[in-house]
N, C-alpha and C positions, 0 to 999 in steps of 0.2 A: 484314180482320176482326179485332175484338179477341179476346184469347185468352179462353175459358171458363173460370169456375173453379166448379165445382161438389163438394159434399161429397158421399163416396161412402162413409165409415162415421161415422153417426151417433152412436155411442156415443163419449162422454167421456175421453179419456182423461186421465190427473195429467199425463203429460211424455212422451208419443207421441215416437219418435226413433229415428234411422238405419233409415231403411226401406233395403229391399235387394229390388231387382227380381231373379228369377229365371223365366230365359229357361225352363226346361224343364218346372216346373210351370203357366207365364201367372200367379204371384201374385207378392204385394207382399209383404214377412216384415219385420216393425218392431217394438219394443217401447214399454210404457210403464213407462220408470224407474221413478218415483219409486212407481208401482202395482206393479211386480215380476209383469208378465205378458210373454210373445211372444206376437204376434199374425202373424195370416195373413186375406189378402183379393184372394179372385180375383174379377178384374174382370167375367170374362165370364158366370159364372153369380151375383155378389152375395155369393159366401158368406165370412161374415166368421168365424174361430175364434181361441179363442185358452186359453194355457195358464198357470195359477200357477206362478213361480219361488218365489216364498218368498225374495227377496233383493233388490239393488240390479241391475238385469241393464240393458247398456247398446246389446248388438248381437246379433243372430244374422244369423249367416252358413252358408248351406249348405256343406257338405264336398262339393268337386268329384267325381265317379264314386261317390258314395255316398247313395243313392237314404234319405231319411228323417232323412239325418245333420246334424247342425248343430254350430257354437261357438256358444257365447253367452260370457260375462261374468256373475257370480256374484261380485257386490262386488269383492273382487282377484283372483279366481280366473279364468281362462279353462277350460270344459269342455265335452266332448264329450257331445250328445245324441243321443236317435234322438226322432222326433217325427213323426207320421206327418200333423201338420196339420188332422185332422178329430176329432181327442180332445179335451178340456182335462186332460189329462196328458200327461207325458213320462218316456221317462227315462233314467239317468245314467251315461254308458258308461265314463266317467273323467274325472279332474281332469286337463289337458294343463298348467297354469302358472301360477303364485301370485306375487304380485310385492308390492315394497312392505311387510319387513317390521318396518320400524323407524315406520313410519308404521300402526298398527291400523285407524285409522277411515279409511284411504284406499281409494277403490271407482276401478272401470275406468270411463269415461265415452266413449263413442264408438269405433268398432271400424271400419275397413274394411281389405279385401283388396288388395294392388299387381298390375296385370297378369301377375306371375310366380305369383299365391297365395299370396304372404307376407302373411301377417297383418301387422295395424299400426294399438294402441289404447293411450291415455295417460289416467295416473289425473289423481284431482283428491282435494282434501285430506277431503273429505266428501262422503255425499250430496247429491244437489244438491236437495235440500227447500228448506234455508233458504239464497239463494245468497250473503247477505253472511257466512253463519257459514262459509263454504269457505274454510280457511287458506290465503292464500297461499303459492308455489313448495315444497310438498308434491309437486305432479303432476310425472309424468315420460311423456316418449313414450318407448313401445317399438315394437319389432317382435320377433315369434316364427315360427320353423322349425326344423324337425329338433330338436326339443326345446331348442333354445338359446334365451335371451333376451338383446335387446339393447338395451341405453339407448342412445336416439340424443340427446334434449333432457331437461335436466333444470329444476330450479326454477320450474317449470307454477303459473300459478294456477288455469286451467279448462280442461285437454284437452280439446280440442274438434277441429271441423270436420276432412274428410280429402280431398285428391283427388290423381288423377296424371295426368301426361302423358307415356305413355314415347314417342312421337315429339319430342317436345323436350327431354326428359330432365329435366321438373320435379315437382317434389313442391309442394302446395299444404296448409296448414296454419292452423289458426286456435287461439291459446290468448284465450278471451272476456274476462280480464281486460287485455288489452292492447290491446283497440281499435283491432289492427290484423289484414289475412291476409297472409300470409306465403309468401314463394316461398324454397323451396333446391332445388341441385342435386340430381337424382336417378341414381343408377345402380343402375337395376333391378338386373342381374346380380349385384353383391356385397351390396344390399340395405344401402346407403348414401346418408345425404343432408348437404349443407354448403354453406359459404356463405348461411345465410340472412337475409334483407331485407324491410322491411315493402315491399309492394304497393299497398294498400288501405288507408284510412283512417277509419273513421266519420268523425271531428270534422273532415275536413278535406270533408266532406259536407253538414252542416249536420245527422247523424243522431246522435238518442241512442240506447239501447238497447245491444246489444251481441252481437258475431258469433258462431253458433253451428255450426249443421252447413249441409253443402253438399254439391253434387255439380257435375260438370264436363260439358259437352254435346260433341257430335261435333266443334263448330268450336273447341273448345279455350276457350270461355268457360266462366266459374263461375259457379252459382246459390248464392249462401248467404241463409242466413236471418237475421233481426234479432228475437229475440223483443222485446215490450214493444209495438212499430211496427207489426204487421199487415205487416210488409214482407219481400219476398223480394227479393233485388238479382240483378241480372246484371253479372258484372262482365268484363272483358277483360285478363287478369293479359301481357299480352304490350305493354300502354301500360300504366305505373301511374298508378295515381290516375284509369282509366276506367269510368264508371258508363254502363251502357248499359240499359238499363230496369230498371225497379222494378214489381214487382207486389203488389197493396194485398187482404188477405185481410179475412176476417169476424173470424177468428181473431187475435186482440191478440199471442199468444205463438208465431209461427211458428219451428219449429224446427231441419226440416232437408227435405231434398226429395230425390228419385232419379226418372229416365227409366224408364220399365216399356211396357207394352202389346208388341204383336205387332210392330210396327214403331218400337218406342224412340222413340216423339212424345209418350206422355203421359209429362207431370211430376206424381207422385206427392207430398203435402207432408205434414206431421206437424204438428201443435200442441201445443201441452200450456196446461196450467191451474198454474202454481207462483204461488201467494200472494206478489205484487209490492204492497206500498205506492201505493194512487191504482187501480189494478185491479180493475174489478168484472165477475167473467165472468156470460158468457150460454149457451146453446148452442153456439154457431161455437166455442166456445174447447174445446180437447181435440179437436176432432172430425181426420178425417182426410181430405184433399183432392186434386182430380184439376185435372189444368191441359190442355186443349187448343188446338188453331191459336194454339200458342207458333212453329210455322216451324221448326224446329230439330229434331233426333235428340239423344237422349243417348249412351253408350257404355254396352254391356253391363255390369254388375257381375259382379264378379268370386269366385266363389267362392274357400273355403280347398281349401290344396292340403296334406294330411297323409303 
């Protein structure tokens, strides 16, 4: 049977991105950048809410044993919220980390958790409105704990994509102006990664566009996204340069995707609408999408651990 892809929140958004399944509420927690909302959408009764940041906001991640609690991103800021998901307010419990301050107009862009709960998000030189006005190697990955920050990559042209495998001890990475995904060594425990090598190639694909966010499933494949293509890829970062299906949306500007549902089979996908040259949106663009009888489980997401 082929896989379904049906949209499951109608509303528009500017740049829909890093959605984050959480096992304890059953919803999907995602935002739209370049709109500066969080959003929330449980599957099993429809209901969709969501809250004004007032900023560039790139990720919310729930804070593990902390029932309301989240990080988001707030331009370079990382902070703590309480959010109870059914208001369109929130509010502001403390700034946790600022980064970035020789670069002013540099914002967080992409955020996930590593199986231990270490945070781990890389900026990019501007918002991502206009994406040829993004200066080049501005962006920097980090990762934060215990109030420390840590450059792991610097000279970034577009922080992007995230995933892990601590049974193989890999880190999976995507910076969108280099056109390729990236493997380094990971060692969870010291919250270190090196060695890194492209994997993945667009051009050596025959695809244009360019790699944005992703998530990883149970057999250790990655789904990343290609805005511009309508395309999601599957990839096999364990042969490089293996494409193992591609999946073809309504949506022109697919962004990033995560496993969610009761049993980690649905693929949850994001869009956005950012004004590309040759681009004329419809409805499907911005909207938010559900993927099923994909055959596969993904791996829980990981909350922050404070």
């Amino acid at each position: 049977m082929a896989p379904k892809i049906e949209k499951v929140v109608d509303i528009p958004l500017e740049l829909g991105e890093s959605p984050h399944w959480d096992a304890e509420t059953q919803a999907i927690y995602f935002v739209d950048i370049n709109g500066h909302y969080i959003n929330r959408f449980v599957p099993s009764t429809g209901q969709y809410t969501s809250a004004y940041v007032g900023a560039n906001v790139s990720f919310i991640i729930p804070v593990e044993g902390k029932a309301n609690q989240f990080v988001i991103s707030r331009g370079k800021q990382i902070t703590l919220i309480s959010w109870d998901g059914e208001r369109d307010t929130f509010s502001v419990i403390k700034t946790l980390y600022e980064v970035d301050d020789q670069y002013p107009g540099n914002v967080f862009n992409d955020g996930k958790c590593d199986p231990s709960g270490r945070l781990w998000a890389g900026t990019i030189g501007a918002p991502p409105v206009d994406l040829d006005a993004i200066e080049n190697g501005r962006g920097t990955l980090y990762s934060f704990q215990n109030n420390k920050t840590t450059a792991h990559v610097t000279g970034l042209g577009i922080s992007n994509g995230l995933a892990f495998n601590a049974a193989l001890k890999k880190f999976y990475y995507i910076d969108s102006r280099k056109g390729t995904l990236d493997e380094y060594d990971f060692d969870v425990k010291n919250g270190t990664i090196s060695n890194g090598k492209p994997i993945f190639t667009l051009s050596k694909h025959g695809l244009g566009g360019f790699l944005d966010g992703m998530t990883i499933d149970a057999d250790g494949n990655l789904w990343a996204a290609v805005p511009t293509t309508h395309k999601l890829l599957k990839i096999n970062p364990r042969k490089p340069e293996t494409l193992l299906q591609t999946l073809q949306f309504p949506a022109q500007e697919v962004t990033a995707a995560v496993f969610g549902g009761p049993n980690l089979d649905e693929l949850y996908v994001t869009t956005g609408r950012i004004p590309i040259p040759g681009l004329t949106f419809t409805k499907d663009d911005g909207a938010t999408y559900r993927v099923t009888g994909l055959g596969v489980k993904g791996l829980p997401s990981v909350g922050v651990k404070l």
